[in-house]
DRENKEDREN-342805 format. One line per 8 residues: number of its first residue (from 1); for each residue y, z, x of N, C-alpha, C. Coordinates in Angstrom, 3 decimals. Atoms other than C-alpha are relative to their C-alpha. Layout:
<recs>
NUM	Y:Z:X:Y:Z:X:Y:Z:X  ... $
</recs>
This chain:
<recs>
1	0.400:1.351:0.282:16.235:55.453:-17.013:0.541:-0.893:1.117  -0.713:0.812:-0.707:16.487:52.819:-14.518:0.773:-1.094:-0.203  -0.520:1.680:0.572:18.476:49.687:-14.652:-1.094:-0.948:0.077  0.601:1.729:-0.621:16.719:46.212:-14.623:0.433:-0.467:1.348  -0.313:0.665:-1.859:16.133:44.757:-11.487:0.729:-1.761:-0.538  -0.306:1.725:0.039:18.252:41.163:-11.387:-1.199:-1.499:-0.087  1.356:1.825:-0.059:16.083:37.895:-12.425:0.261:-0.584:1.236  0.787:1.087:-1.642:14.905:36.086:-9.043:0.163:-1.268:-0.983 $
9	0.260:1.410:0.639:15.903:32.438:-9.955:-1.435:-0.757:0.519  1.118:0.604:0.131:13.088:30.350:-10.585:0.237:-1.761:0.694  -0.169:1.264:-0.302:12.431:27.248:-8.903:0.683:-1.549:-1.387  -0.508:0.778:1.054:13.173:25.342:-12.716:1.046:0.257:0.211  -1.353:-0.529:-0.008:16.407:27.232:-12.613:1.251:-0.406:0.966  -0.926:0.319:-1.040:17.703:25.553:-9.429:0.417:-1.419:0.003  -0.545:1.080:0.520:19.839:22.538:-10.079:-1.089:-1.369:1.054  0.446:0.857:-0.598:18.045:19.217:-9.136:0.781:-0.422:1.373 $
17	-0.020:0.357:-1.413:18.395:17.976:-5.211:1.284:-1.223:-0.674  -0.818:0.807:0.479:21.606:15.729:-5.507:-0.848:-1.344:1.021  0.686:1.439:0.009:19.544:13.254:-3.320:-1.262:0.868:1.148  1.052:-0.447:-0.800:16.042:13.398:-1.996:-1.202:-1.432:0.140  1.153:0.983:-0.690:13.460:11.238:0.308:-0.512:0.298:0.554  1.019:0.020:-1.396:10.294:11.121:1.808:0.075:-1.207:0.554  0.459:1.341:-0.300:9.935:8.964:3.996:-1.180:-0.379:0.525  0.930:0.483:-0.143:6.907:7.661:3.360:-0.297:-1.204:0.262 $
25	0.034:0.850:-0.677:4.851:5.226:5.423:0.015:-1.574:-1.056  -0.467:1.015:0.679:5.706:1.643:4.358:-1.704:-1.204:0.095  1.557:0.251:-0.304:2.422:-0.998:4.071:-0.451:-0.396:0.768  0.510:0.445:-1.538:2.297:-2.037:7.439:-0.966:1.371:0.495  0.503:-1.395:-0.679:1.502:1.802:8.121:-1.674:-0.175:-0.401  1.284:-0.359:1.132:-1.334:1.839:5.342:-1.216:-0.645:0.491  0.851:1.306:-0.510:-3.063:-1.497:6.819:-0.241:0.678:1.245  -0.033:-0.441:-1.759:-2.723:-0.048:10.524:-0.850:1.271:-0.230 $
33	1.170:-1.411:0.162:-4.582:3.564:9.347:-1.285:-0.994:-0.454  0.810:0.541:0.662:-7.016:1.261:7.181:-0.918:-0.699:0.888  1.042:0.960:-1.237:-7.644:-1.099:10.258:-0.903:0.949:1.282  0.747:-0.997:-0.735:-8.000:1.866:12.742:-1.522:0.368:-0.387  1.237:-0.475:0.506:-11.071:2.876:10.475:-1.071:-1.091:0.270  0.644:0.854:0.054:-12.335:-0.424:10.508:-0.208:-0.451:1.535  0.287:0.471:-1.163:-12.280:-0.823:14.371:-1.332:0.965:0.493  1.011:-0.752:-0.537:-13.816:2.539:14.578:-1.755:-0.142:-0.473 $
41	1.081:0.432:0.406:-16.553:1.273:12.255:-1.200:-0.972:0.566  0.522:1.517:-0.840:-17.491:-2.122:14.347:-0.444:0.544:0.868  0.611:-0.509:-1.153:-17.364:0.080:17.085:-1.340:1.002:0.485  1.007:-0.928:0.498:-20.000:2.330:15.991:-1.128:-0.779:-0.299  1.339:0.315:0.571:-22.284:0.128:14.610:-1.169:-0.871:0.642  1.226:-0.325:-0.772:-24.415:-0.575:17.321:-0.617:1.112:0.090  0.072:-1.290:-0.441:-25.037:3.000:17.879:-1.047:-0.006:-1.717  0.859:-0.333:1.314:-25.842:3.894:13.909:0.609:-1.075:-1.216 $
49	0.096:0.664:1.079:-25.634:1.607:11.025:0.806:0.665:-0.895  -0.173:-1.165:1.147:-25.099:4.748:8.583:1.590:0.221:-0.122  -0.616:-1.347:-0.391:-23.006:6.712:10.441:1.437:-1.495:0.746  -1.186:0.573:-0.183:-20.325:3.890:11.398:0.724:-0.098:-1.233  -0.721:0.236:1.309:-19.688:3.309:7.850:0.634:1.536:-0.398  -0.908:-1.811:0.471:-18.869:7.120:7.311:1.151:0.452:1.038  -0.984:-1.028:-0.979:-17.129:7.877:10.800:1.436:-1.146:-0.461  -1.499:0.570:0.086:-14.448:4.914:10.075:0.361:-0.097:-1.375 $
57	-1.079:-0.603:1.396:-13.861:6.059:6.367:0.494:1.237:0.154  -0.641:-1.054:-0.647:-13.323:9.251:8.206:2.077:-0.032:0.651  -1.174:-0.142:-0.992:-10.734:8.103:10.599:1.535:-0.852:-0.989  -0.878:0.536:0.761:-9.216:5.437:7.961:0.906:1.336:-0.831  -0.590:-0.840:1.168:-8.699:8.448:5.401:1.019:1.220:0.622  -1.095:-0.885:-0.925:-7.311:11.046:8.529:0.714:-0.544:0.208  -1.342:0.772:-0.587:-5.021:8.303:9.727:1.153:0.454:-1.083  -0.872:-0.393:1.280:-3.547:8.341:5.927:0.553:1.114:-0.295 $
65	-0.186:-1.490:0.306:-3.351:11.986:5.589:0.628:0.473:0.941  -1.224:-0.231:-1.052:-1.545:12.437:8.892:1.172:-0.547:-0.317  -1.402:0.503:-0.236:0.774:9.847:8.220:1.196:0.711:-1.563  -0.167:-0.676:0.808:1.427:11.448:4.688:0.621:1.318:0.028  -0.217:-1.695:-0.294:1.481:15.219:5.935:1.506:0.099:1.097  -1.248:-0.176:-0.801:4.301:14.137:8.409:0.970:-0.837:-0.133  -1.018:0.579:0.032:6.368:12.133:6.843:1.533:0.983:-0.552  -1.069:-0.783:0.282:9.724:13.856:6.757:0.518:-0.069:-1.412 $
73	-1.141:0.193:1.379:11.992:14.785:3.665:1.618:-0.420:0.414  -1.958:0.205:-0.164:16.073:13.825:3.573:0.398:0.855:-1.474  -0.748:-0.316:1.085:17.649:15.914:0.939:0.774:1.063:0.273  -0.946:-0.427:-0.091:20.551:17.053:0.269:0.113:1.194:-1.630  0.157:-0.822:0.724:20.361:20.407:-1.931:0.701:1.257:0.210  -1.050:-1.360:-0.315:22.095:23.881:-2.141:0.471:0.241:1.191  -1.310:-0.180:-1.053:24.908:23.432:0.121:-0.602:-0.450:1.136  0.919:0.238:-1.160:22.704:21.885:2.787:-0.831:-1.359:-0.066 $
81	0.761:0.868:-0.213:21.480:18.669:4.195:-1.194:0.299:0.985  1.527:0.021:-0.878:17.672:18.902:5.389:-0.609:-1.365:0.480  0.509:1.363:-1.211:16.163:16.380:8.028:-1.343:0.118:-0.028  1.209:-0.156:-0.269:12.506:17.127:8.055:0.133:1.407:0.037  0.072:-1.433:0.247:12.455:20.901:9.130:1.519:0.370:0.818  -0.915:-0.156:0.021:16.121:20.820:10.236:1.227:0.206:-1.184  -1.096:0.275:0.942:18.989:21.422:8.190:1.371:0.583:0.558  -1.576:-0.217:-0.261:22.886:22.025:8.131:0.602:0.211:-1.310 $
89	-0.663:-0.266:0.820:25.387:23.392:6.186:0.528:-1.370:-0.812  -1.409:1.142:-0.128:27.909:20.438:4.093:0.906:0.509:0.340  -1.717:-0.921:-0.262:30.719:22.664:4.882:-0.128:-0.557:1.644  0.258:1.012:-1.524:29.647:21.067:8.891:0.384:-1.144:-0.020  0.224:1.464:-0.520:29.700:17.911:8.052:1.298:-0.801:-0.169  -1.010:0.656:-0.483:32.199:15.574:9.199:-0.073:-1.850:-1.109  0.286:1.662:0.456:32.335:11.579:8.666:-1.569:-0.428:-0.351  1.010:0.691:0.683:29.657:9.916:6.723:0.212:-1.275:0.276 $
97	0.467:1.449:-0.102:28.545:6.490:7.929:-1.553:-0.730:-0.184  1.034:0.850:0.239:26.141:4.569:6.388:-0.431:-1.265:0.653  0.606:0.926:-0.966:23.853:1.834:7.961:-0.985:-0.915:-0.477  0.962:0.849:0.428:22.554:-0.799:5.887:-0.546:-1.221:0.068  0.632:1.524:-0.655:21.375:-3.487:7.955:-0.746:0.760:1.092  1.214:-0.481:-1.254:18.216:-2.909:10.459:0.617:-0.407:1.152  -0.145:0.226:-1.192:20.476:-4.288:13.096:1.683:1.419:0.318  -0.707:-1.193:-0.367:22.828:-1.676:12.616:-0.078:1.310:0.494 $
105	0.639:-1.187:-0.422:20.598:0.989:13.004:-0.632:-0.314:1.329  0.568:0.002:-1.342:19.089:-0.576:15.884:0.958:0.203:1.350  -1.354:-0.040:-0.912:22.698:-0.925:17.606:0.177:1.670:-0.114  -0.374:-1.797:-0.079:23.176:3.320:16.709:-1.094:0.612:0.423  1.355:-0.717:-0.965:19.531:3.972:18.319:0.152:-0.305:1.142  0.557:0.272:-1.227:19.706:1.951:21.147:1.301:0.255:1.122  -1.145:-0.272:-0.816:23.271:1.420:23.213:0.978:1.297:-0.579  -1.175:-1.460:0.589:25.675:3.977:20.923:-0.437:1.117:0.218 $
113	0.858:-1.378:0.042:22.939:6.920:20.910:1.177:0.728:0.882  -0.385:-1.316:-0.743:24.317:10.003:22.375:-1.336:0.500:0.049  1.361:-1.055:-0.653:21.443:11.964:23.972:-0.098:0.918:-0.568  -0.470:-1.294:0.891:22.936:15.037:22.205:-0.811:-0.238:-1.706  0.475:0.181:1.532:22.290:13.608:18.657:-1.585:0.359:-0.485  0.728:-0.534:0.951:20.033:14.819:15.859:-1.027:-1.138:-0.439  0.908:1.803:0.949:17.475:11.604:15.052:-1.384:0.335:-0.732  1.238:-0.130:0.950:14.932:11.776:12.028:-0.368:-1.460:-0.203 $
121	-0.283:1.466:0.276:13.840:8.284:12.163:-1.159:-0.209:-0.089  1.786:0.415:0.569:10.736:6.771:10.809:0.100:-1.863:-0.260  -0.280:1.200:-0.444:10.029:2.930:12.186:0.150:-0.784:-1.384  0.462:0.851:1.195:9.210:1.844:8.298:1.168:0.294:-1.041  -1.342:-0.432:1.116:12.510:3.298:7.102:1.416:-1.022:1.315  -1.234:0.431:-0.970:15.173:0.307:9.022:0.877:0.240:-0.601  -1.534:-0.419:0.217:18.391:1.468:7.764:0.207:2.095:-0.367  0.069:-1.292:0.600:19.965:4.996:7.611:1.443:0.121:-0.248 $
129	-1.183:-0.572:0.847:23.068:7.219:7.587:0.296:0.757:1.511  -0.247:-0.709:-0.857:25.129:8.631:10.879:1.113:1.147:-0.689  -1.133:-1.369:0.285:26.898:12.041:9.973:-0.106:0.581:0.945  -0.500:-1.121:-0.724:29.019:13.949:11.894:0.423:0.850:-0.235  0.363:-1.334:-0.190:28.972:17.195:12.923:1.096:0.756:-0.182  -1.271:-0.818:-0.441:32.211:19.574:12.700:-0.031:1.244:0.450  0.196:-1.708:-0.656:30.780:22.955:14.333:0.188:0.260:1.403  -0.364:-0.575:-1.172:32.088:23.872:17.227:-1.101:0.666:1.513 $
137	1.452:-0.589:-1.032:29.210:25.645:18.265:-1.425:-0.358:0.247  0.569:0.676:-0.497:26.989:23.138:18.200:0.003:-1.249:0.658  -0.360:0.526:-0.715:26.733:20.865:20.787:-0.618:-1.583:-0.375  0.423:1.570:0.290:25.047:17.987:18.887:1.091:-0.406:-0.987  -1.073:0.425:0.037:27.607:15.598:18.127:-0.218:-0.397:-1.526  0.682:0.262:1.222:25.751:14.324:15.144:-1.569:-0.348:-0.216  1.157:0.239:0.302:22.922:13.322:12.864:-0.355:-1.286:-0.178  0.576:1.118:0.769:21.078:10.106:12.359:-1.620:0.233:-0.250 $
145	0.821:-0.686:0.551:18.909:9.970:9.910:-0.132:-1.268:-0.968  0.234:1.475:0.691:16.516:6.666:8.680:0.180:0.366:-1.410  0.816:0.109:1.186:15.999:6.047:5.089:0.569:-1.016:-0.987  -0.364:1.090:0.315:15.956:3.584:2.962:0.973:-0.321:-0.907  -1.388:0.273:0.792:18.996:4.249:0.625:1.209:0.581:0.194  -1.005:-0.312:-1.219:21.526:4.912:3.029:1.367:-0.236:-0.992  -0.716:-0.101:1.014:24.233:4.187:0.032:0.214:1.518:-0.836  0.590:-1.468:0.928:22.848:6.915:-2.092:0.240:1.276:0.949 $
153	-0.220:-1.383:-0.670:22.606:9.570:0.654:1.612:-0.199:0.382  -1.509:-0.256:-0.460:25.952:9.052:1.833:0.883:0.009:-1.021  -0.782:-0.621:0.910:27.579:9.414:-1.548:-0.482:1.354:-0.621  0.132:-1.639:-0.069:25.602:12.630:-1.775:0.783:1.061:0.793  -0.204:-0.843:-1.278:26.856:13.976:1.526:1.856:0.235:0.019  -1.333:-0.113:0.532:30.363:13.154:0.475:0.768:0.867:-0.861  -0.357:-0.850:1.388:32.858:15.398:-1.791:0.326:-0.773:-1.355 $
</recs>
């Protein structure tokens, strides 16, 4: 008789994400895909009448669906903060600094940056979260990383 093979945990089975974000586009984005459609429409409709009204509900509805399909995740889940398709151990991570003013984040993008650093940043997300790195063997110093509840993730990322 054989033994039972071990239960494979189930996605229900795996404790909820202690914090998680898309960052999805904000409504400036939505208007800017929406208008794209509508330029491509005007621009068309000398040509065909029909066929402008279809190609710029085309391009309106691809704009959306791109900006959708690539908006990154932030969460912080089994033992590991994920950036979009990056992630890291917490047992790595160093100092947690949060960044909740858009001029703070603009001051840690623009003069502070390190070249080295990790940046997930999405223009419609102004505030994030700089964590540092403690691995030796990697040479990026740290992460920044937009989103809009830069509070919240950094008492995730914390013990």
């Amino acid at each position: 008789m054989s033994a039972p093979e071990p239960a494979q945990p189930s996605p229900a089975d795996s404790p909820a994400p202690a914090f998680r974000e898309r960052l999805s586009p904000g409504p400036a984005a939505w208007c800017g895909a929406a208008g794209l459609g509508v330029i491509v429409a005007v621009a068309l409709w000398p040509l065909a009448h029909e066929l402008s009204f279809v190609m710029g509900a085309v391009v309106a509805v691809g704009a959306l669906v791109a900006l959708v399909a690539t908006a990154p995740v932030i969460e912080v889940a089994g033992g590991e903060l994920r950036a979009g398709r990056a992630h890291v151990s917490l047992a790595l991570l160093g100092e947690v600094t949060p960044m909740a003013t858009a001029d703070e984040m603009r001051t840690a993008l623009g003069p502070a940056l390190d070249a080295r650093a990790y940046v997930c940043l999405r223009a419609w997300a102004r505030t994030g979260v700089q964590v540092q790195l403690d691995d030796p063997l990697d040479p990026t110093p740290y992460w920044l990383l937009s989103t809009r509840r830069p509070a919240e993730l950094a008492a995730a990322l914390r013990p």
